[in-house]
C-alpha positions, 0 to 999 in steps of 0.5 A: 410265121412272118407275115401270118398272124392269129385271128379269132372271131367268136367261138370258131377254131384259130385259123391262120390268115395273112397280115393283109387280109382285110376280113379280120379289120372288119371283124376287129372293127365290129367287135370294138364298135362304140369304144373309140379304139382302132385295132392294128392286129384281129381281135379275140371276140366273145371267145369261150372259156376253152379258146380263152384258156388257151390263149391265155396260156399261150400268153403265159398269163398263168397255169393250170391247176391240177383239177384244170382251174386256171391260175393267175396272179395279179401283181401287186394290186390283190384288192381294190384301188379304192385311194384311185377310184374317180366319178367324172364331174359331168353337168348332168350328174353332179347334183346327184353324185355323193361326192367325197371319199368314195366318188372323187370327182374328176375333170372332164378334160382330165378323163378325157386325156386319160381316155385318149392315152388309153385307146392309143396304147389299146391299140397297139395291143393283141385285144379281147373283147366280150359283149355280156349282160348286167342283169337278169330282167330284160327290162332292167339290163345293161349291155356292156362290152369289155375291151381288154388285153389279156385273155384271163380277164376276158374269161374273168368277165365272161364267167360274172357277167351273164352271157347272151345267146349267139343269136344277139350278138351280131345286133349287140350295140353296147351301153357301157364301155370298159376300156381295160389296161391293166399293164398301162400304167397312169402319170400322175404328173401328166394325167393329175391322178394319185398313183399309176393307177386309175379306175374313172367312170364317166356317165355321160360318156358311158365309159369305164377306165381301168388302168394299172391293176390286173385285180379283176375284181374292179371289172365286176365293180364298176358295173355294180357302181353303174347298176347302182346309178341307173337303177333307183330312177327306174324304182328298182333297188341295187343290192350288194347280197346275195339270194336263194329261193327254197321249193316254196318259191321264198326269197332270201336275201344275205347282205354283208361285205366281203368275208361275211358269208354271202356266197357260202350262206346261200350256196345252201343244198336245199334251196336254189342260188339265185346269185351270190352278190349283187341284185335288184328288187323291184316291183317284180321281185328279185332278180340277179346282176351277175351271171357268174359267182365270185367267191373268196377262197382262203380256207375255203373247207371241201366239208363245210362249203362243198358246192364252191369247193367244187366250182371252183375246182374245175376247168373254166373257173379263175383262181385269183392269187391262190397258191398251188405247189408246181403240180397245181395243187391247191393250197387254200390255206396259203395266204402268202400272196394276199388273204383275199384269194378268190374263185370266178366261176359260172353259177351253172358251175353251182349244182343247184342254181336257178338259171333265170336268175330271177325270185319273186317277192323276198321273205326273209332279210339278213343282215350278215356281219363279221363282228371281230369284237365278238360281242353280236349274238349270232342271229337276232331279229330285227323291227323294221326300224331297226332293219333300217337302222343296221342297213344305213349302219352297214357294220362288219369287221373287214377281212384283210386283204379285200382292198389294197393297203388294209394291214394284217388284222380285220378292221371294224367298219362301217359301210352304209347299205353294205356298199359304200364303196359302191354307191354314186348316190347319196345313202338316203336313196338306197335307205328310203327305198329298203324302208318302202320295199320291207313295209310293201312286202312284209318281209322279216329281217335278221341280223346275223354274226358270222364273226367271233364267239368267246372273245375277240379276234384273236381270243374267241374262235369263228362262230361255227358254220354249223350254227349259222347254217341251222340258225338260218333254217330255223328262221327260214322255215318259219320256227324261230319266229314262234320261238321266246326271245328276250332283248340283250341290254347292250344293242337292244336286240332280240335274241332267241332263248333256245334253239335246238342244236345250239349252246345256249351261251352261243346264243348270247354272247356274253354268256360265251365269255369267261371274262365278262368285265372283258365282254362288257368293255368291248361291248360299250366299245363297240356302242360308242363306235355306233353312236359316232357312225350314227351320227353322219345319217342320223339327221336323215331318218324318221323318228323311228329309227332314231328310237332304235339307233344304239346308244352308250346307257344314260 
């Protein structure tokens, strides 16, 4: 076919058209507006999942899993880049960055050389591009457009972010852009950064770098990373959680990182998914960031999470990373490849969603941790003081293989409102809100561990979904709260005496244990790794919380 080419604009059939044809520049050129890169071959825009699926098979970037799924593999990258992640050290910005680890600043003229090399080699490439949504309420929304090289990615994004009606897209201007190269490799001796690959986000130029990973999951982020800047301004409250809302028109929201429970908690039969990650609570309520859910896989039970199960076994869905035997069957215990696998896949794909993408005022709060020490109760209810205290904590034990270069074993962490790696802003922003939006609406806050029970990782055994499940109506319905509890005397938490359906000893943990000298030991552990994350924001809040913070006995 020499001379001919393929060319695609939104969701009408391929058609073939002459190398010459100046209708595809036109095309190309609206659909790149606004990003600096010029195409030199028709540009795939705001294609739907079946064009992009086939596309991407035609490209060979994956296959088809035996339900229709479609399976990729992302290289060496199968988490975030977290060691090549950079803020733009901007005039505008830089009294408001919590410069450090997480935000590494980067010399304007340093992105701009990094952005320039990228749009060179975009340009030479056959490009798709997506206009989409980041946020459910108009008032708060941010309009982005992804300009990437593979197909799989463009559904990746397409499935997470919410996508606009037909009728916006010729008006769509963006106000974000991400330049995504995932097959560019960085310089470090040319452009000054750490590795080969680069993730950069400028504020003032509204434009996100991604070079050198396929991993897609630093495309969602780094909208979540935006969200995060622009929404405090504005007196809404970014959130990495997710929510459901039951018949009654209640709110609930589930924090936690990565491997805690989000998604499988509130993807519940009997209440709504308002969305599984990411939200903003403000003055009208909740309301979703994402279109889309992004759920991990490894071990993922048909029994125990029947609606992400079924998502996530479908056609239009994206599994990252899973592995399957030539057939395309599943295997969702296979870790060979990372133990981050993950499902991308559109929250209509969920049988009971909320499509508005919106809740009103929330009721109930949890706070999700994977305990690895296996000391936590599995729920207990927290003071307002203390609801502050374990968000600013922010602790879980990281799952392995969530960013790139964590070992085999979860780690115990620490991370500030559940999303350090998230945050542009300095910790006490997100603090003071969460503090104001509990007193304003009341709501009831839980801690809940999904972790261990019995023992430690690799001693004990997960705490049983069942559990978790029916802990959770309780608190929902309103009748753990009229339950006796009496206060742990390690963590000084309240715990539930009894509740109908669970082990007394699961309810208090040390009970579980056969060792309790053992229990005792890692429990003072735990405490003493508290105290020392305490003291990185102690000097930021009131009196209140400082009375609550946990501390080692006198």
């Amino acid at each position: 076919m020499a001379g001919r080419t393929l060319t695609k604009v939104g969701n009408r059939p391929l058609t073939h058209a002459p190398a010459n044809n100046n209708a595809w520049k036109k095309q190309a050129a609206k659909a790149l507006a606004g990003t600096g890169v010029y195409a030199s071959r028709p540009v795939h825009a705001n294609q739907a999942a079946p064009a992009l699926v086939a596309e991407a098979l035609r490209r060979d970037e994956g296959r088809l899993s035996i339900d229709g799924a479609f399976m990729v593999q992302t290289g060496v990258h199968t988490g975030r880049s977290v060691q090549d992640k950079f803020v733009v050290d901007e005039p505008s910005v830089h009294a408001d960055i919590w410069w450090g680890k997480v935000n590494q600043k980067m010399p304007v003229d340093r992105f701009n050389t990094i952005k320039h090399r990228v749009q060179a080699y975009l340009q030479g490439q056959e490009l798709f591009t997506q206009d989409l949504y980041a946020g459910a309420d108009p008032e708060h929304r941010v309009r982005v457009r992804l300009v990437t090289t593979q197909a799989w990615n463009a559904l990746f994004a397409r499935n997470m972010f919410i996508r606009p009606p037909e009728a916006d897209l010729p008006s769509f201007q963006p106000d974000y852009v991400i330049l995504h190269a995932p097959l560019f490799h960085t310089d470090p001796a040319i452009d000054g950064v750490r590795s080969s690959t680069t993730i950069a986000l400028s504020f003032e130029q509204k434009t996100i770098l991604i070079a050198g990973s396929e991993y897609a999951g630093e495309v969602k982020k780094s909208i979540f990373t935006v969200m995060n800047w622009l929404l405090p301004a504005k007196g809404v409250m970014p959130m990495h959680c997710s929510a459901n809302v039951g018949d009654a028109g209640d709110v609930a929201l589930f924090f936690g990182l990565s491997g805690t429970g989000k998604t499988t908690l509130s993807s519940a039969p009997d209440r709504r998914l308002i969305g599984d990650d990411e939200h903003g609570w403000g003055p009208d309520g909740t309301f979703n960031f994402e279109g889309g859910c992004y759920a991990k896989v490894i071990n993922l039970s048909q029994e125990a999470e029947p609606e992400i199960w079924a998502a996530s076994n479908r056609f239009g869905s994206v599994l990252e990373n899973v592995v399957g035997d030539r057939h395309g069957n599943l295997d969702l215990t296979d870790a060979s490849l990372t133990e981050n696998t993950r499902s991308c896949y559109p929250v209509e794909f969920i049988p009971n969603v909320d499509l508005s993408g919106r809740g009103g005022q929330p009721k109930n709060v949890f706070m999700l941790t994977c305990d690895a020490f296996g000391v936590l109760p599995p729920i207990s209810r927290l003071t307002p003081a203390q609801a502050m205290y374990h968000f600013l904590s922010g602790y879980t034990a990281q799952v392995a293989g969530t960013e790139k270069g964590m070992g085999d074993e979860p780690n115990a962490t620490f991370s500030t409102c559940f999303a350090h790696p998230f945050l542009p802003r300095r910790p006490e922003v997100y603090g003071r809100m969460f503090a104001d939006l509990i007193a304003r609406h009341g709501a009831t806050c839980w801690l809940v561990n999904t972790g261990w029970s019995g023992g430690p990782f690799g001693t004990g055994e997960r705490m049983s979904i069942k559990h978790t499940r029916t802990l959770l109506r309780a608190a929902l319905d309103g009748s753990l709260t009229k339950m006796a509890f009496h206060k742990e005397p390690f963590f000084g938490l309240a715990i539930p005496e009894h509740v109908s359906g669970i082990p007394d000893d699961v309810l208090d943990p040390r009970k579980s244990w056969a060792d309790k000298a053992a229990y005792d030991k890692l429990a003072k552990h735990l405490i003493a790794r508290f105290e020392q994350n305490f003291a990185g924001f102690e000097a930021g809040v009131g009196d209140d919380v400082k009375a609550v913070a946990i501390r080692a006995a006198a």
